[in-house]
C-alpha positions as CSV (number, residue, x, y, z in Angstrom):
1,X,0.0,0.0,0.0
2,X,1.5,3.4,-0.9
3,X,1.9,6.1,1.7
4,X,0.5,9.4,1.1
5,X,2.7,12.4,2.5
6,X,1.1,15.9,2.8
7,X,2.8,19.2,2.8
8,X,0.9,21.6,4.8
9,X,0.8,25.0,2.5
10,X,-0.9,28.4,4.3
11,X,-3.8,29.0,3.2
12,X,-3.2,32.7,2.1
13,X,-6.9,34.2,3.7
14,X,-4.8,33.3,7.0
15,X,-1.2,35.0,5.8
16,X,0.6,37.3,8.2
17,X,3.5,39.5,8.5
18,X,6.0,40.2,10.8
19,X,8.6,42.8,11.1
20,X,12.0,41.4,11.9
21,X,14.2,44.5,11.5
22,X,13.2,48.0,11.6
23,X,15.1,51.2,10.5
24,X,16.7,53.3,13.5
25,X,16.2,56.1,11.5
26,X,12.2,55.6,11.1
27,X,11.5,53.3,13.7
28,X,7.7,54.9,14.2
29,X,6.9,54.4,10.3
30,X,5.8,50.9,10.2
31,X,3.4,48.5,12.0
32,X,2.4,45.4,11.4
33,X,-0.9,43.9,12.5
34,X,-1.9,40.2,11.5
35,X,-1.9,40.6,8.0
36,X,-1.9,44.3,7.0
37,X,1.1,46.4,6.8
38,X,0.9,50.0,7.6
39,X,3.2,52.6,6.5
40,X,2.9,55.7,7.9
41,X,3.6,59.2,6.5
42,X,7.4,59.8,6.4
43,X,10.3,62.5,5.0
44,X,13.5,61.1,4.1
45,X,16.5,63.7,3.4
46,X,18.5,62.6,1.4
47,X,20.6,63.8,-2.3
48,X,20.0,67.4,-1.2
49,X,15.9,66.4,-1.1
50,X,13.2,65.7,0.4
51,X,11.1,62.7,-0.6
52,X,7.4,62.8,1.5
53,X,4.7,60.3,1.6
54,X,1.8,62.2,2.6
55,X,-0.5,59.4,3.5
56,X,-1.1,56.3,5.3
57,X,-0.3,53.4,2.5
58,X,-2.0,50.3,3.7
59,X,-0.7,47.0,2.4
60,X,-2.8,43.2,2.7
61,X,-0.1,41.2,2.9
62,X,-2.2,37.9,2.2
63,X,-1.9,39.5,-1.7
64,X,1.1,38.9,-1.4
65,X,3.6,36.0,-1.8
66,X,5.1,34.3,1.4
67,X,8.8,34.9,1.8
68,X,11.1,37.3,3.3
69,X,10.8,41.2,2.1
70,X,12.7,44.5,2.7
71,X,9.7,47.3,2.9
72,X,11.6,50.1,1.2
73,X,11.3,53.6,0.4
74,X,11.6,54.8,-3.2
75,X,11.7,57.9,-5.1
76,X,8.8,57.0,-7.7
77,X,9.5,58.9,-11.4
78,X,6.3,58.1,-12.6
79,X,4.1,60.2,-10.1
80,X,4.0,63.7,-11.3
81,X,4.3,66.4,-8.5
82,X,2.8,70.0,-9.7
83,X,4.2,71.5,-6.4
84,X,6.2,74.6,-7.1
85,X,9.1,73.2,-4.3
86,X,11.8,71.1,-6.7
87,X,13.9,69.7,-3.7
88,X,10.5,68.4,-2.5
89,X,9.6,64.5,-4.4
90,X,6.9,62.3,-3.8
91,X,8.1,59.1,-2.3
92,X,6.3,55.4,-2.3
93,X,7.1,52.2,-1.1
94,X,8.5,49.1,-2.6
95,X,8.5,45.1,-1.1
96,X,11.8,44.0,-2.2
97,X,11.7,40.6,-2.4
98,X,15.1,37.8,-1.5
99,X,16.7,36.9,-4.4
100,X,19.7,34.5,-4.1
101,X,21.6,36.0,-1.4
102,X,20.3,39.3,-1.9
103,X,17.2,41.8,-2.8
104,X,15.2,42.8,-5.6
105,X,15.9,46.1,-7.1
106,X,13.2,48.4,-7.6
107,X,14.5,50.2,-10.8
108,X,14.8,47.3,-12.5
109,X,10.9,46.8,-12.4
110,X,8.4,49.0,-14.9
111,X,8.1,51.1,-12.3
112,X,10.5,53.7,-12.6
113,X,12.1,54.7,-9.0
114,X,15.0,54.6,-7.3
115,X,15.8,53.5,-3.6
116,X,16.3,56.5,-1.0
117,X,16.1,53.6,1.9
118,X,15.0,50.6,3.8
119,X,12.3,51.4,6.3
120,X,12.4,47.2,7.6
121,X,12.7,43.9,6.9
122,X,9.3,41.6,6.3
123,X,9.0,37.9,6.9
124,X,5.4,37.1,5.3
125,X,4.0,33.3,6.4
């Protein structure tokens, strides 16, 4: 009689995150509850600018793949800023996933940005 052997995979409705490493320089940006990331607004100085999110982003991690991530801050190209302020850019926010031994890069993805830092590092299960 054959045996059966059965892999338990996670059902993603129950997927959660957890925050293993957090920046010192933002350490009040993120939280993590159960499944739902929260980023809150943030200014990072950095190249001679400023890059602002101006509201709370709200991610469901159980859209999204299990692994390890780096949450990380970008400077997005593709959102167009009519403010009058040119040191002033709109930042977003990019789940860099583990790649080999290291992280994906967001400027290598359609979306056109560049990274200004890592806010934390995100084991989803």
């Amino acid at each position: 009689m054959a045996r059966s052997s059965s892999t338990t995979v996670p059902n993603p409705k129950e997927r959660a995150g957890h925050l293993r490493a957090i920046s010192t320089e933002h350490p009040e940006v993120l939280a993590c509850s159960r499944h739902l990331l929260t980023v809150e607004p943030f200014t990072i100085r950095r190249y001679g600018q400023a890059f602002v999110l101006s509201e709370r982003l709200t991610i469901d991690l159980r859209q999204v793949r299990a692994g390890d991530y780096r949450v990380v801050a970008v400077h997005n190209f593709h959102v167009e800023d009519d403010g009058v302020d040119l040191d002033r850019c709109i930042a977003g926010v990019f789940l860099a996933g583990r790649v080999g031994d290291g992280w994906e890069d967001p400027h290598r993805y359609p979306v056109e940005c560049r990274t200004v830092g890592v806010l934390a590092e995100l084991e989803v299960r």
